[in-house]
N, C-alpha and C positions, 0 to 999 in steps of 0.2 A: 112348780116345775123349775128347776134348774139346768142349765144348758153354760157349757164350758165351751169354750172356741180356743183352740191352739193356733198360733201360725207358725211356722219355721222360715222364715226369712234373717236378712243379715240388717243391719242398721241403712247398710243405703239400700237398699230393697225397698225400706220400708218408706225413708226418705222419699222415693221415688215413686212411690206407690201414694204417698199424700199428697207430690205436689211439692217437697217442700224442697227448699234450693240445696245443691250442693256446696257444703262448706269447708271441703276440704281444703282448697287452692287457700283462701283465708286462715285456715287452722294451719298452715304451713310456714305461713309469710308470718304470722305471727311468733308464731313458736321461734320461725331463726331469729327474728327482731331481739325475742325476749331474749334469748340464749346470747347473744350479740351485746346484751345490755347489762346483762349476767358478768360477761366477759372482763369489761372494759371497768364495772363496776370492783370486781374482784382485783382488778391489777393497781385499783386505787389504795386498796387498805393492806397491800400488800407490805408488809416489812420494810423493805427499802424506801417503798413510794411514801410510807409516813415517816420514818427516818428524815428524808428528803424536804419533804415541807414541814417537818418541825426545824432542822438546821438552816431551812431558807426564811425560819420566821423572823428568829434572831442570832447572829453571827456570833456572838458568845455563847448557845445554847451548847454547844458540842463542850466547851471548857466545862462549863459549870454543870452539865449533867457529865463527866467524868468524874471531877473533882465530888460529886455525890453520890456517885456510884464507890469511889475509892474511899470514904467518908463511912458510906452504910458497913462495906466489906472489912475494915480496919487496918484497911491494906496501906491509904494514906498518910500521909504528913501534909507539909507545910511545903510547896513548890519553891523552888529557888526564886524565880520570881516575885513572890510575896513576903520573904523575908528585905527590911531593910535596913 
């Protein structure tokens, strides 16, 4: 014999129907946390913000990543400065 049982209920129906706690207030605070940490992580590898802390690493980093930028492109020479 086989015997099928349907029920029509919603998730917290059922929740509530076994007892088990509600986790919604949790699944909220959490979610804005992560969203929150989402945020402040994406403003980090943002363009500027690494821009930023590579020229704060080393204060010639801006010369010498031009000067190799102008180097790959063919665009440069030899800065007045360098000649003596």
């Amino acid at each position: 014999m086989k015997v099928n049982v349907e029920i029509d209920c919603t998730p917290l129906e059922a929740r509530q129907f076994f007892g088990l706690p509600d986790v919604q207030p949790m699944q909220t605070a959490v979610m804005e946390k992560l969203q929150h940490q989402m945020m402040d992580n994406i403003q980090k590898v943002s363009p500027e913000a690494l821009m930023q802390s590579w020229l704060s690493f080393d204060p010639k980093f801006a010369e010498r990543f031009s000067d190799m930028f102008a180097a790959m492109t063919g665009l440069g020479g030899t800065r007045p400065s360098d000649k003596k």
